[in-house]
C-alpha positions as CSV (number, residue, x, y, z in Angstrom):
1,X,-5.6,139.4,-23.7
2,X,-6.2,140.9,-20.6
3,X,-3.3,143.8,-19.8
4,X,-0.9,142.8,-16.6
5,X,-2.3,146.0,-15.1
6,X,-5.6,145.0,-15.1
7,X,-4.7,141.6,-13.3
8,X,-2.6,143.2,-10.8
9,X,-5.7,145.9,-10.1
10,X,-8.4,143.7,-10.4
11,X,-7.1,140.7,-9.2
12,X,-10.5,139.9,-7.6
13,X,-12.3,140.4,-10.4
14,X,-10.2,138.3,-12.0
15,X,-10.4,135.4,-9.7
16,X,-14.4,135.6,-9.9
17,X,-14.0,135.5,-13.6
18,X,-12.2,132.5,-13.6
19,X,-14.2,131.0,-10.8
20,X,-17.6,131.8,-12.9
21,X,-16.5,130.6,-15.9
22,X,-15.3,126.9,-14.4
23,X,-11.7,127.3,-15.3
24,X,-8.2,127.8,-14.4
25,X,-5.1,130.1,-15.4
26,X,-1.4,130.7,-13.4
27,X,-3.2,134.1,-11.7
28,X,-0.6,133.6,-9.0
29,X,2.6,133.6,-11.0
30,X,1.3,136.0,-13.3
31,X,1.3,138.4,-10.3
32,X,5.1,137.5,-9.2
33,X,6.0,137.9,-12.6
34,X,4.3,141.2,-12.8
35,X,6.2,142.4,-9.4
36,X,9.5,141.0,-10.5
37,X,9.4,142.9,-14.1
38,X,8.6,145.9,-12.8
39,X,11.4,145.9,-10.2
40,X,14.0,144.9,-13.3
41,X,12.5,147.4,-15.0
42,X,12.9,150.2,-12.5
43,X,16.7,148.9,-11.6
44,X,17.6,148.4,-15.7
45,X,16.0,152.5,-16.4
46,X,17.8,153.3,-13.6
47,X,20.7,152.0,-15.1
48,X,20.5,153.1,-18.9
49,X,19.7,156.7,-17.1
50,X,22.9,156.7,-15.7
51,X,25.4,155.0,-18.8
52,X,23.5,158.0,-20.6
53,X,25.2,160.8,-18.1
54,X,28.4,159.3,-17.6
55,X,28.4,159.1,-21.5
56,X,28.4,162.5,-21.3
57,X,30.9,162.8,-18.7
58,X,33.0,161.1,-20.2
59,X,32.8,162.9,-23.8
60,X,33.1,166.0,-21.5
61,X,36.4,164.7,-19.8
62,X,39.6,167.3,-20.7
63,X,41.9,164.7,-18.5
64,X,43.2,161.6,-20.6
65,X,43.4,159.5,-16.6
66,X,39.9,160.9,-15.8
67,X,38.8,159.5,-18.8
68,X,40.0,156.5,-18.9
69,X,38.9,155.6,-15.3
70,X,35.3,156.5,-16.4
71,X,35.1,154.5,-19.2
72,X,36.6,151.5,-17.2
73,X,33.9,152.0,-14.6
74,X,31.4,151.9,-17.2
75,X,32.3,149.0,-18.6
76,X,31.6,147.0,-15.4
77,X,28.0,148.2,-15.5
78,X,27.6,147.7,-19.0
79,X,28.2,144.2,-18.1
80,X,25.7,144.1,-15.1
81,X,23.2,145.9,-17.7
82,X,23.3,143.8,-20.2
83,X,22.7,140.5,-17.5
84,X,19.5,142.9,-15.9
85,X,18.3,143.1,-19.6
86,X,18.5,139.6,-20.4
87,X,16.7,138.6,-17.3
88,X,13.7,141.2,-18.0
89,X,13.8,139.6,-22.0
90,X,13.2,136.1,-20.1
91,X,10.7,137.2,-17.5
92,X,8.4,139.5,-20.2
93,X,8.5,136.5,-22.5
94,X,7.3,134.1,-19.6
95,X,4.6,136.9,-18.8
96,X,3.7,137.1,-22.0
97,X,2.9,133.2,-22.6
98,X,0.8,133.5,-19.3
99,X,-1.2,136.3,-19.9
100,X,-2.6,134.2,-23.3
101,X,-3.9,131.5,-20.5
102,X,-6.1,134.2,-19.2
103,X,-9.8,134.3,-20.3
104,X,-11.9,137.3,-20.8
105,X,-13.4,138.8,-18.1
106,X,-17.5,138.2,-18.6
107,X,-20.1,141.5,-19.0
108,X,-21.6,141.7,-15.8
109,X,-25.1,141.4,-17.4
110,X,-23.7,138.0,-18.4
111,X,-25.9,135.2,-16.6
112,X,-23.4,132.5,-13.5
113,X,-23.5,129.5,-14.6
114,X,-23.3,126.4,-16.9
115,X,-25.3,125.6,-20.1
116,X,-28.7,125.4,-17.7
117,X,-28.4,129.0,-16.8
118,X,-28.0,130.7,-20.4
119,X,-31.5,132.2,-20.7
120,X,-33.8,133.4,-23.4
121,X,-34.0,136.9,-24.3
122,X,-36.2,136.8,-27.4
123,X,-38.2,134.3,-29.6
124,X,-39.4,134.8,-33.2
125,X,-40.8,133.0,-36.8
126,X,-41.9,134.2,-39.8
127,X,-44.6,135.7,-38.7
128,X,-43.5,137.9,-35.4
129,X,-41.2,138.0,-33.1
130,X,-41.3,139.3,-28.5
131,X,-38.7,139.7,-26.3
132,X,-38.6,137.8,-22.9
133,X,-39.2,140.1,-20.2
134,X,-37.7,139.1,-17.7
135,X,-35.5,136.5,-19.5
136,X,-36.5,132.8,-19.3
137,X,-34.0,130.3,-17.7
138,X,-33.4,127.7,-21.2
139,X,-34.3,124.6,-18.5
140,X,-37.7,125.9,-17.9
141,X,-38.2,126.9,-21.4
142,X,-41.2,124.7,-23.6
143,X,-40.2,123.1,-26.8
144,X,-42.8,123.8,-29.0
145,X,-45.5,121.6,-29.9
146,X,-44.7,119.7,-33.5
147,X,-46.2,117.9,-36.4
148,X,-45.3,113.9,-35.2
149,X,-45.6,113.0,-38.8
150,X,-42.4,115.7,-40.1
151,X,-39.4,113.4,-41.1
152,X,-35.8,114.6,-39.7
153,X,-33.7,116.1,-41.9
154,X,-31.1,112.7,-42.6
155,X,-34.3,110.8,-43.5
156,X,-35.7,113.6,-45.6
157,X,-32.8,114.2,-47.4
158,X,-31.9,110.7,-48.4
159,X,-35.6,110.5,-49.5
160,X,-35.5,113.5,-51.8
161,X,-32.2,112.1,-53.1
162,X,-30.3,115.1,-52.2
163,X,-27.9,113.9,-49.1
164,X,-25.6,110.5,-49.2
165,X,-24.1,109.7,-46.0
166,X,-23.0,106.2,-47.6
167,X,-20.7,107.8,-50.4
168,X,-19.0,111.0,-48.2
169,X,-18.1,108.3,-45.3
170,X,-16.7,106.3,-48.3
171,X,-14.9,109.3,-49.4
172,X,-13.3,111.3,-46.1
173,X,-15.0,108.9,-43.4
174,X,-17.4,109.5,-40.4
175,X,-19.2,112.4,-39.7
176,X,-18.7,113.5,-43.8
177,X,-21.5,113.5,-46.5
178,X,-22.1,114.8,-50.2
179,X,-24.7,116.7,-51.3
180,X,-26.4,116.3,-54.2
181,X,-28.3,117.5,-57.0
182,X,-30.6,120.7,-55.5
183,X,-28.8,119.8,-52.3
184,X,-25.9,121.2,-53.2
185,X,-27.7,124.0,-55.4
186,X,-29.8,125.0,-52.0
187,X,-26.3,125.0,-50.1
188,X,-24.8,127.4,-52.6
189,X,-27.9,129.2,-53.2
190,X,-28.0,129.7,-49.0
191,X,-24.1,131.0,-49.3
192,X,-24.8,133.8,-52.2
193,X,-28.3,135.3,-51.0
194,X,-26.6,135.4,-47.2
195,X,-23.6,137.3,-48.4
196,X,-25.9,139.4,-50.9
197,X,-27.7,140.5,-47.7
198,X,-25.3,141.3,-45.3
199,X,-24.1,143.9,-48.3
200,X,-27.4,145.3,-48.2
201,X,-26.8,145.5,-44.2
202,X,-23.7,147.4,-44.8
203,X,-21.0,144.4,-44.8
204,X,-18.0,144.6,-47.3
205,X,-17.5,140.9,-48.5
206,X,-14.4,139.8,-48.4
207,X,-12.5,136.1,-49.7
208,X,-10.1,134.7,-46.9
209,X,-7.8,131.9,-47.4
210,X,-8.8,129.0,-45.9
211,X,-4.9,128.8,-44.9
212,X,-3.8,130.7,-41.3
213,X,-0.3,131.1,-39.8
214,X,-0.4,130.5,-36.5
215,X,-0.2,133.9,-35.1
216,X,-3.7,134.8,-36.4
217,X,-5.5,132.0,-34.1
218,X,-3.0,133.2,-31.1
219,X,-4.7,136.6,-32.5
220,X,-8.6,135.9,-32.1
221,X,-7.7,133.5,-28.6
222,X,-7.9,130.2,-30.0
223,X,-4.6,129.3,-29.8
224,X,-2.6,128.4,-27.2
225,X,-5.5,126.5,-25.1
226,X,-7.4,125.2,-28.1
227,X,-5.2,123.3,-30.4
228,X,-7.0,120.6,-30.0
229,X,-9.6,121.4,-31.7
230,X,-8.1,122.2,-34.7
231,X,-6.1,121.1,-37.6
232,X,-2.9,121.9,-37.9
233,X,-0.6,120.7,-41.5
234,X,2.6,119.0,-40.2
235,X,6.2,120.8,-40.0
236,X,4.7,124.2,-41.0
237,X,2.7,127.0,-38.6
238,X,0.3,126.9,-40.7
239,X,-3.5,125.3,-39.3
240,X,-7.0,124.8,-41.5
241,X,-9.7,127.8,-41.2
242,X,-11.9,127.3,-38.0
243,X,-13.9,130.5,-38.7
244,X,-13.6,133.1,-40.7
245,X,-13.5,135.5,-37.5
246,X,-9.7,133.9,-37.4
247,X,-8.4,135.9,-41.0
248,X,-11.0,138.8,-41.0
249,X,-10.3,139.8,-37.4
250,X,-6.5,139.6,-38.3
251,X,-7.0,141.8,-42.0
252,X,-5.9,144.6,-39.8
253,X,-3.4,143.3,-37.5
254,X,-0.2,145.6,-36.7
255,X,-2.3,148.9,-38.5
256,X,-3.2,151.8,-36.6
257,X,-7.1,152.8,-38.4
258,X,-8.1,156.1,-38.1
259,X,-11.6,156.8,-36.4
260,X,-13.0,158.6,-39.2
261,X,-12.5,154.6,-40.8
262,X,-14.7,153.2,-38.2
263,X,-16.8,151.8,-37.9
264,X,-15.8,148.5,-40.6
265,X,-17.5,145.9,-41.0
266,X,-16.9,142.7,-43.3
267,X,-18.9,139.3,-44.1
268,X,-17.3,136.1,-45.5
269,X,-17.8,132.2,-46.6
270,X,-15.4,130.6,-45.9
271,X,-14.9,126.2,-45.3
272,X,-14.7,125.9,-41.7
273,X,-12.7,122.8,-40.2
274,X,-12.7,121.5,-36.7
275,X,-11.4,118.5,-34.7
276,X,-14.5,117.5,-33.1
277,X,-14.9,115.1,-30.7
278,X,-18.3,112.9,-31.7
279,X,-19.8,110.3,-29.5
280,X,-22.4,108.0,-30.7
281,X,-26.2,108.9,-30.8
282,X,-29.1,111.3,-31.5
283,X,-26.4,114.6,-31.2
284,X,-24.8,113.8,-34.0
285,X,-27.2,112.0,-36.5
286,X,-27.5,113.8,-40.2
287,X,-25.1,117.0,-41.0
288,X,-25.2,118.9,-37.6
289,X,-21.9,118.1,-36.9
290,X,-19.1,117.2,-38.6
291,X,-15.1,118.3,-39.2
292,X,-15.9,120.3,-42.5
293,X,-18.7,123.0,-42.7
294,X,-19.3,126.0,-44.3
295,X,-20.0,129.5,-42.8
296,X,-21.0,132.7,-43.4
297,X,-19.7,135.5,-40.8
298,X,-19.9,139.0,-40.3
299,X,-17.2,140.8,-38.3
300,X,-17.0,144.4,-37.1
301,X,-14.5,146.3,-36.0
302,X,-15.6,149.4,-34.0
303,X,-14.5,151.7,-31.4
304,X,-14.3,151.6,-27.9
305,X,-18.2,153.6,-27.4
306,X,-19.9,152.2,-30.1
307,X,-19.6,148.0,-29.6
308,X,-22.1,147.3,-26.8
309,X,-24.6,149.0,-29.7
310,X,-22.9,147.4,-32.4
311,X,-23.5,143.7,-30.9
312,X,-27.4,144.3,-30.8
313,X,-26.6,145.8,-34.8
314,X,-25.0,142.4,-35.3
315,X,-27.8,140.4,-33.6
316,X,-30.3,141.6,-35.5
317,X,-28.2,141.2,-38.9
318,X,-27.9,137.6,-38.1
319,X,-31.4,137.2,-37.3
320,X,-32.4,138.6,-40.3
321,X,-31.5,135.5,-41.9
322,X,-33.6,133.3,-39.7
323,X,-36.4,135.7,-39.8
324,X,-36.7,135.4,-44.2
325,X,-36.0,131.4,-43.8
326,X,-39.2,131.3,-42.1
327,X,-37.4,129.4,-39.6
328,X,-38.7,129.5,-35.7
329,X,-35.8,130.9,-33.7
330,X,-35.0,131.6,-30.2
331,X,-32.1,133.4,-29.0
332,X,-29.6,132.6,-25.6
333,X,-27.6,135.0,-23.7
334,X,-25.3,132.3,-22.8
335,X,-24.1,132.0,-18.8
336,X,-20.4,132.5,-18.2
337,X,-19.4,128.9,-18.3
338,X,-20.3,129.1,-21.7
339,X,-18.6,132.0,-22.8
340,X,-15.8,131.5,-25.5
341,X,-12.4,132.6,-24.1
342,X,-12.3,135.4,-25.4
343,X,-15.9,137.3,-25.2
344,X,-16.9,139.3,-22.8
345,X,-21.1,138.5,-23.7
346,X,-22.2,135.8,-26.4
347,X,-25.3,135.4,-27.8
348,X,-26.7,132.0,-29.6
349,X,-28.8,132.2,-32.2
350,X,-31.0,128.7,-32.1
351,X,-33.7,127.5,-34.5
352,X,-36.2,125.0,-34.1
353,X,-35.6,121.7,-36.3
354,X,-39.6,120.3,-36.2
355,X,-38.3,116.7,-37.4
356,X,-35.4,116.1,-35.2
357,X,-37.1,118.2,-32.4
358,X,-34.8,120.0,-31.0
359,X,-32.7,123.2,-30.9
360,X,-29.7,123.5,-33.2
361,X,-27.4,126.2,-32.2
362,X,-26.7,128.5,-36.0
363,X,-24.9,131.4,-35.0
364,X,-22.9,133.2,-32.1
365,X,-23.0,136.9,-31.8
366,X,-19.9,137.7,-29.7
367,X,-18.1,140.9,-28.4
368,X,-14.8,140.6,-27.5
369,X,-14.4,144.2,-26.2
370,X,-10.6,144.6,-26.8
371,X,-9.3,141.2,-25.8
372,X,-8.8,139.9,-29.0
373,X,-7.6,143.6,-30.0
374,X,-4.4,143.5,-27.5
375,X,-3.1,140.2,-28.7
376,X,-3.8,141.0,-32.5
377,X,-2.5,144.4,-32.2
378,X,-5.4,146.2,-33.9
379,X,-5.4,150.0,-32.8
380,X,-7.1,153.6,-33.9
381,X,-5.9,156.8,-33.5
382,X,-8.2,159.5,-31.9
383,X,-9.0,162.8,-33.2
384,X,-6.6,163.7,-30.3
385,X,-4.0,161.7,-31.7
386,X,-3.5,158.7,-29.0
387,X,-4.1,155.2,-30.1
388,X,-6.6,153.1,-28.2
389,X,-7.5,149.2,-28.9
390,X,-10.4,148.4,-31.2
391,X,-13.3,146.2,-30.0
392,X,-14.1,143.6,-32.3
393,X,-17.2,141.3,-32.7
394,X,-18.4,139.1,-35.2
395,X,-21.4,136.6,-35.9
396,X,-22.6,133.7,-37.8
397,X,-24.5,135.1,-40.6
398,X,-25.0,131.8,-40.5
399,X,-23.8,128.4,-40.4
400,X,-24.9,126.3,-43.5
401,X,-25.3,122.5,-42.4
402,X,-27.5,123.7,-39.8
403,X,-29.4,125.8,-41.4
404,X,-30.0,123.1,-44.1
405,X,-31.1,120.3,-41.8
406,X,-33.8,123.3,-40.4
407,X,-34.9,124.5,-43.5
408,X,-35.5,121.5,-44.8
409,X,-37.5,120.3,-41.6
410,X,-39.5,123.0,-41.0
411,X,-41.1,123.5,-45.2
412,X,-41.2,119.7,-45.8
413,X,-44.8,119.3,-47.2
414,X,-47.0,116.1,-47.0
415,X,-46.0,115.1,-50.0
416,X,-42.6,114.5,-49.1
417,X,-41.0,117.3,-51.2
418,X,-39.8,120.7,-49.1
419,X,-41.1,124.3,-50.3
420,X,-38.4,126.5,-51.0
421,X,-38.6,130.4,-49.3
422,X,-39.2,133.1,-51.4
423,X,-36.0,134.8,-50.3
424,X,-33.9,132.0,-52.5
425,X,-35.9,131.5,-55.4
426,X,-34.0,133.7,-57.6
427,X,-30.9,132.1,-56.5
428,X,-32.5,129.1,-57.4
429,X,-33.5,129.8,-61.2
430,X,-36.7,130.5,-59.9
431,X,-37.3,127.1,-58.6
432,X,-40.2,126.8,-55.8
433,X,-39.5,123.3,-54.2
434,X,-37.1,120.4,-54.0
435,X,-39.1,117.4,-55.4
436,X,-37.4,113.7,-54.8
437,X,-34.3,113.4,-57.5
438,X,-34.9,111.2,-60.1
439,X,-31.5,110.8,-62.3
440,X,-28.2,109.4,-61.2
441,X,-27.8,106.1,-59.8
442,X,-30.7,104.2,-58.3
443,X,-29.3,104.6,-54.8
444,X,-30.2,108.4,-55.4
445,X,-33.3,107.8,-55.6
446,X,-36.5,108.2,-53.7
């Protein structure tokens, strides 16, 4: 969250902040709040100073009348404490819920705008890869040229027998599917070889529940504002996994690391469940969306003069997924109306699905400076010995229904089976391509 003394100094930052990223929060009664605790503060100090000395007095007094008329006299402002202290209880817990309304204040390299004015920084395949120089606005940016005859992914995968939309709305409803056969070997093929690389990059894997308390998503700055969006299992505080950024990012909550420890860096799979909101049509056709998905992340945790580097580090981790997909990519330095409430600059990771033509969104590269840090209590201690906030950050390394529906688009062959990359064939017994299924029920078939 964003410190009451940062509010009350950069009040017009604040404001812009808001203003720029199309959204509101109590500023104003924040601000009286501030004013008013810091008077009761002041007044109930003031007052614990002096009970202190007239403690003193008093275990100082020789005369038994003297003595007794001090302790009378400090039992009327033990009384008129007690009310100042209650008062500054109710006013720091009202300050407190208000501050969690407040978003984080954007990078200033961070594009104004809405979704029109994200622009592209860098575009890549397989084969190479250039940055945009100067950065390309993503309205004025081509889609490339593709092959009219390349199925997308829903058709191709009920073709190849490997994706049954029928059954999983049968199952769970709209929006759900089951994968079959080497669609469900390619899906947990994806899920090992991801978190096998992000070892290699330097990522300690780690198994989260798929369970939070509450406090965690109140933690990373999904909760209060976003409940919504989420599921939450009735007459507990306990909610289903959005992310794994929610229970890696809280690992370390209420610990004080040492520097030396820094910086630390984690990956995880992990279900991912959402309330979404889904509206007939193109958007949500095959297994782009949908309320259960799984994820691979990466989170670091790293100090306060090492995070702006370490998003660029966690960029290029997650492209490096992309990049031995042979998937066409394209990456977004998303405008400040489309800035998560609690990052400071977001990157999106995008790749190019030939048969559905158009951009699917795979990843987000995010540093939350120490926003997430001050409500998660996550701190380090110095060589000097004071504690600071950590900055946190973390990534899709990447998201699997996505990156399915792309795979499969961009190596189907005119044959109608897909080529498999090199980078999974081990994971995959060895196995070059997903031919149509042939066994199971008829309605499996080709």
């Amino acid at each position: 969250m964003l410190p009451a003394q940062t509010i009350r100094e950069r009040t017009a930052d604040v404001r812009r902040s808001l203003e720029v990223r199309r959204t509101e929060a109590p500023i104003d009664r924040i601000l009286e709040l501030d004013e008013r605790r810091r008077a009761l503060l002041t007044e109930v100090e003031s007052m614990r100073a002096d009970r202190n000395r007239a403690g003193r007095a008093i275990g100082a007094a020789r005369d038994a009348a003297k003595r007794a008329r001090l302790i009378e006299e400090q039992r009327a402002v033990a009384g008129r404490l007690d009310a100042l202290e209650g008062l500054l209880r109710e006013v720091d817990a009202e300050l407190d819920a208000l501050l969690l309304q407040v978003p984080n204040l954007p990078h200033p390299d961070v594009p104004v705008g809405g979704e029109a004015d994200s622009v592209v920084v860098l575009e890549g395949d397989g084969a190479g890869e250039r940055r945009l120089d100067p950065p390309q606005p993503t309205s004025a940016y081509p889609a490339p040229a593709t092959d009219e005859a390349r199925l997308p992914h829903w058709e191709l995968g009920e073709r190849l027998g490997i994706i049954d939309f029928e059954r999983g709305v049968k199952i769970s409803g709209s929006q759900f599917y089951v994968l079959r056969g080497d669609g469900a070997r390619l899906q947990r093929a994806l899920i090992a070889w991801m978190l096998d690389l992000h070892r290699e990059q330097g990522y300690v894997e780690v198994y989260p529940p798929a369970v939070i308390k509450e406090e965690m998503l109140v933690g990373t700055g999904q909760l209060p504002k976003f409940a919504h969006t989420m599921f939450h299992l009735e007459g507990t505080d306990l909610w289903l996994n959005p992310t794994a950024e929610v229970p890696v990012t809280n690992l370390y909550r209420d610990e004080i690391l040492d520097v030396g420890d820094l910086p630390i860096l984690h990956t995880a799979y992990t279900p991912c469940f959402r309330n979404e909101q889904f509206s007939a049509g193109a958007a949500v056709r095959g297994i782009k969306r949908g309320y259960q998905f799984d994820k691979v992340e990466m989170v670091r945790f790293e100090n306060d003069e090492s995070s702006w580097a370490a998003l660029e580090q966690l960029l290029d981790d997650a492209l490096e997924v992309a990049r031995r997909l042979g998937l066409r990519y394209r990456v977004l330095r998303l405008a400040t109306a489309d800035l998560t409430f609690a990052s400071a600059m977001t990157y999106d990771i995008e790749v190019w699905a030939p048969g559905a033509r158009e951009w699917l969104e795979v990843s987000s590269v995010s540093n939350f400076e120490a926003f997430q840090a001050r409500r998660a209590n996550l701190r380090y201690r110095d060589p000097d010995g004071r504690i600071h906030a950590l900055h946190t950050l973390n990534g899709s390394g990447l998201a699997l229904p996505r990156t399915v529906a792309t795979l499969l688009e961009t190596h189907q062959l005119e044959d109608g089976s897909v080529e498999l990359p090199e980078a999974l064939r081990l994971y995959l017994g060895g196995q070059a391509s997903i031919s149509p299924q042939t066994r199971g029920p008829r309605r499996w078939g080709p």
